[in-house]
Structure formats: C-alpha cells, structure tokens
C-alpha positions in Angstrom: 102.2 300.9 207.7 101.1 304.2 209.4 103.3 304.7 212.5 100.2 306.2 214.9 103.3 306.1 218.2 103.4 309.9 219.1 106.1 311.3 220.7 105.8 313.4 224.2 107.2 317.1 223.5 109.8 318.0 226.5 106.8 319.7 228.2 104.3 317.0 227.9 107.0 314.7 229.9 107.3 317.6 232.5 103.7 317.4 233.3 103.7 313.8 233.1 106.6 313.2 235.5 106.1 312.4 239.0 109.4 314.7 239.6 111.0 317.0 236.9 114.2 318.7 237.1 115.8 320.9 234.5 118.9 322.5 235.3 119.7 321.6 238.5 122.8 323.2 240.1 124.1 323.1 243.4 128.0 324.4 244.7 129.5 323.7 248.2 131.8 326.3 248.1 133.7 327.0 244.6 133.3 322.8 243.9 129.6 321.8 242.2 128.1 318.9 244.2 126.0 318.9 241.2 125.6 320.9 237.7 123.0 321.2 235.3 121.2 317.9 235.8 117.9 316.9 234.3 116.2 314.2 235.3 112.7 312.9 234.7 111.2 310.1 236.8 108.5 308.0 235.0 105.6 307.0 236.9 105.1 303.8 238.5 109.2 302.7 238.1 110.8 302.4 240.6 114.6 304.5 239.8 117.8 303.7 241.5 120.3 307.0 241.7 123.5 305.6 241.5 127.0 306.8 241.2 130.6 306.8 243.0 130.9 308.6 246.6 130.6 312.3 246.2 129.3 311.9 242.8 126.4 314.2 244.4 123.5 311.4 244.6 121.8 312.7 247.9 122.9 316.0 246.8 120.2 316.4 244.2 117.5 314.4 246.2 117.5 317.3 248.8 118.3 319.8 246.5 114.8 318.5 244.6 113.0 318.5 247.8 114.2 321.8 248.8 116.2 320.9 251.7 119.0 322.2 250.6 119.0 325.8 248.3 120.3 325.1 244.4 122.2 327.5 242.8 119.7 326.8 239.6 116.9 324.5 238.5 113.3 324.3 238.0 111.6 321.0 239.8 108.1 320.6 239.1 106.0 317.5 240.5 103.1 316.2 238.8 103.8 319.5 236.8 103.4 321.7 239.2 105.9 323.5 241.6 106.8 321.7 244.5 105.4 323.5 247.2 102.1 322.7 245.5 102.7 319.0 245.4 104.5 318.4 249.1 101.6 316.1 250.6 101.8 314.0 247.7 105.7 312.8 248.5 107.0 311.2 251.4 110.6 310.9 252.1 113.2 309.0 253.9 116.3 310.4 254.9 119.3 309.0 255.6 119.5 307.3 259.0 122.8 308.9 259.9 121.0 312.3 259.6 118.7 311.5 262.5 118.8 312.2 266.3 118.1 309.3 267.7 119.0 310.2 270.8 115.3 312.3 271.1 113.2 311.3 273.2 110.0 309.4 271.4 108.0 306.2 271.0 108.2 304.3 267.6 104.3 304.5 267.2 104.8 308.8 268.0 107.8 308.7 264.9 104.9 306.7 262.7 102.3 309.3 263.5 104.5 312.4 263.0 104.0 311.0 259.3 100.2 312.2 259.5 101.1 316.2 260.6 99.2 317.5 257.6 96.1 315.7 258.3 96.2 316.5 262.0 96.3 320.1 261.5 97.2 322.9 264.4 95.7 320.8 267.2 97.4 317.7 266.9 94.1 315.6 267.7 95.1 311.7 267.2 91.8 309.9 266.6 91.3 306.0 266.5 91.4 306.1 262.6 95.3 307.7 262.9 96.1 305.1 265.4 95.0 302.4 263.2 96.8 303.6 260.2 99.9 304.1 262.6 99.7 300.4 263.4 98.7 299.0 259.8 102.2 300.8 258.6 103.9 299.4 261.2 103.1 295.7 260.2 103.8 296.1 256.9 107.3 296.6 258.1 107.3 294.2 261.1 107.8 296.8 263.8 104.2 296.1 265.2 105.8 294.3 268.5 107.9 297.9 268.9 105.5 300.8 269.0 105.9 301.3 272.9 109.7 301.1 272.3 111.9 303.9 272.6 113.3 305.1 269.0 117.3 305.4 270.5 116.4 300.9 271.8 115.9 299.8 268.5 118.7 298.5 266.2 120.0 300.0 262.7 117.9 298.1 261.0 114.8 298.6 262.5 114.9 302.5 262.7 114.9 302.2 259.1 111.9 300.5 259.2 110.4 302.6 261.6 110.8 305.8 258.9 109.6 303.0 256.2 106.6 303.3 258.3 106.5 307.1 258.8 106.6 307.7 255.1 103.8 304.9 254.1 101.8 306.8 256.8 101.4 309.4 254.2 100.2 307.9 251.6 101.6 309.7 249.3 102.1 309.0 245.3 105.8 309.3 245.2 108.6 308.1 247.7 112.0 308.9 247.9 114.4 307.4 249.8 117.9 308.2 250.5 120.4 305.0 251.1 117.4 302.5 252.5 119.7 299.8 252.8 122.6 301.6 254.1 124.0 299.9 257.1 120.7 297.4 257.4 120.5 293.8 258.1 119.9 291.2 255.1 116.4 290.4 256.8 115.6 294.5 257.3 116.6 295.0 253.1 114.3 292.7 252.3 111.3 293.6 254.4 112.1 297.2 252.4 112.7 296.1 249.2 109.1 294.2 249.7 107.5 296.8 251.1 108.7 299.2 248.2 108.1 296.7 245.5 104.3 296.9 246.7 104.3 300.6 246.6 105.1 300.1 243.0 102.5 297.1 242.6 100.0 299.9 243.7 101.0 302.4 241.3 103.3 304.0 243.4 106.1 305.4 241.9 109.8 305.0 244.1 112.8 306.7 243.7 115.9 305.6 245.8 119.6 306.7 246.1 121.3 303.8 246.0 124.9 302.5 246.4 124.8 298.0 245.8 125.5 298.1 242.4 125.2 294.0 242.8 121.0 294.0 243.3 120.5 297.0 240.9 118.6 294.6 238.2 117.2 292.7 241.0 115.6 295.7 242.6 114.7 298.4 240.2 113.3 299.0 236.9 115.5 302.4 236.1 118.8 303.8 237.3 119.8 307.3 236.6 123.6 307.8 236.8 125.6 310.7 238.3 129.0 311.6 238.5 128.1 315.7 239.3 126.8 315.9 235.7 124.2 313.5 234.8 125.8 309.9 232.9 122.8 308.4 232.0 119.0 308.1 232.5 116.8 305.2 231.2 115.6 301.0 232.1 118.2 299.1 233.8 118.5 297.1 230.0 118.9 300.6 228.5 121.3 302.8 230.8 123.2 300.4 233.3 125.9 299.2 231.3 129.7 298.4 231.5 130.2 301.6 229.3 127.7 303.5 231.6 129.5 302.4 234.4 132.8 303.4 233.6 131.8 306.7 232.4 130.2 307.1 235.8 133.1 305.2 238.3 135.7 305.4 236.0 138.7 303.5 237.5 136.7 302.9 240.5 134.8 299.5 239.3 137.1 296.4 239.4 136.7 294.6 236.1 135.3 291.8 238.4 132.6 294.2 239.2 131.9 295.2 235.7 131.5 291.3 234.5 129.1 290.5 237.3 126.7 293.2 236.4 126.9 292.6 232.9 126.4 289.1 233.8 123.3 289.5 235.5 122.4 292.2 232.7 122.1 288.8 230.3 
C-alpha cells in the first residue's frame, strides 16, 4: 500500500510552530543556564517544561520572550520573528516576580492586559470593561475587582494575572510556575481555565514543577536539564528513563513508580 503520510521538512515545522527555537543559549556568568536548546511547540497542546531546580526551565521561557538577552538562538512564532508576533502571546510570570506592594485595583491589573488595543490615550470604553469583567469570572475573581492587588491571597493573584493574560486573547499562553505556591481550589480553577484555552484551539505552554499531575494536566512535556532531555506526548517522552536522565539521582524510586504507574 502507497504510504501518502508526508513528512514536515525542519522548516515546514518552524513555520508551523506556535514558538520555535533553534539554538538557544543563555550564560549567567561563565555557567550556561541553558545551551543549545531547540524546541518546537505544536499547536493546540498544551506542553509542560519540566526539569530539576536550576535545570534552566524559566530560563528559556524569558529567554524566548526576550526578557532576558541569549547568548544565541533564533525564536520565530507562527514563523515569524517575535517582535512581529508579540500581540498574539500573553504571558504569566511568576508570582514571586511581582510587586505587589503597587498600588492598583484587580479590575486596573485585568485591563493593563488590553494596553495594545488602548493605544497612547489609554481610553477605557464599556466594551474593555466588559471584557475586563468576563475574564475575571472565568477565574472567579468577579467579587474582587475593587480590591486592592497587595489584599488578595496567593492564590488569587494568580488568578488575577490568569485574567490579565485571557484579556488578550491571544493564540499562545505561557505561563511560568501557575501553580506554584496556590491553593488546591486556585490549581484547579487554572488548570480549567487553561484546559478551555486548549478546547478553543489555544495552544498553552507552562513551566512546571508537580511531576505527580503531569499526565493529568498536559498533553506534552519537554524536559531540561540545561541541554534539552526530551521533547514529545506525555506517552512518548515522560518516562522513567527520561526522567532520570533529566533528575538523575534526584527522583526517589517511589517517585519514578508512581509516574510510570499512572503512565499505564
């Protein structure tokens, strides 16, 4: 039988990828956070970046975005170069890297999520207002949007950015530890919330450290250690060998059998 399946040449999956990245280096000091990693995120998946601590998993997130300057690496999105494509990603940084201390209203964080469709002038119109307040009940932070951003609890900050970013609507999200430091109720109000992204065709990418709801919450992982380990489905590419070759000693064998457990 006549095998019609034609493969995708490295640039056809450039072009096809919601994010790209060949090459990607990036040193803090003499040390590489992160060395010639590719990566190509499929669209529609939702991708878990996983690895030990320091293995360099927000490293190449900001690195990608441009918030922090690589060494080397070409990142294209939607294949084009990144400062093209900006209004078509919307990101959430880690919580820890916010001031919460400044001085605004959770409906004013929501809105700052619409600065390239309010222009110079900053003119909020009912239509802004009523997207500000449909993102924040798809989180369940419609009850806060008078509240002070420092009042609200771990949990619901992270929402609160949830909401900033859906504000967007962008086509790809990226998220930096989501459910870092968050109540059980506040992980899965997200993990809805970014499962519905993906319903609409949305395509998620998340760095993320519970190697326990891995299967349960993504489709892909891609595994670091400063060099990339692996890069595929959650069947394909998180295994017990995987894992080792990205912790190491690190994983108790405990861990190991639970994963492979759920793995079937």
């Amino acid at each position: 039988m006549l095998d019609l399946v034609r493969t995708r040449s490295p640039e056809e999956e450039i072009v096809a990828s919601p994010m790209a990245i060949r090459g990607l280096t990036v040193s803090y000091g003499q040390k590489p956070a992160v060395f010639s990693v590719d990566m190509t995120v499929q669209p529609g998946a939702m991708t878990a970046i996983i690895g030990p601590n320091g293995a360099g998993k927000s490293t190449l997130l900001k690195a990608a975005l441009g918030v922090i300057k690589p060494l080397s690496g070409r990142v294209t999105v939607y294949g084009k170069p990144l400062a093209a494509q900006r209004a078509r990603i919307a990101y959430v940084p880690q919580r820890a890297s916010v001031d919460w201390d400044f001085p605004t209203r959770v409906r004013d964080v929501v809105i700052m999520g619409l600065y390239r469709e309010l222009g110079l002038l900053r003119r909020v119109k009912p239509r802004h207002v009523e997207r500000t307040m449909d993102c924040l009940a798809r989180v369940g932070m419609t009850d806060f949007a008078d509240r002070q951003i420092g009042q609200l609890s771990g949990g619901q900050q992270q929402r609160v950015f949830l909401a900033r970013a859906l504000a967007q609507e962008a086509d790809l999200y990226l998220l930096d530890e989501p459910f870092a430091g968050v109540d059980a109720a506040t992980e899965k109000a997200i993990i809805g919330v970014l499962k519905a992204l993906k319903d609409e065709g949305k395509t998620v990418v998340a760095v993320h450290h519970d190697l326990a709801t891995v299967v349960d919450y993504f489709d892909r992982v891609f595994l670091i250690n400063t060099r990339k380990v692996a890069e595929g489905s959650v069947g394909d590419a998180f295994t017990a060998e995987t894992l080792q070759a990205a912790y190491g000693g690190r994983l108790a064998t405990a861990q190991i059998d639970q994963i492979s457990r759920a793995l079937g």
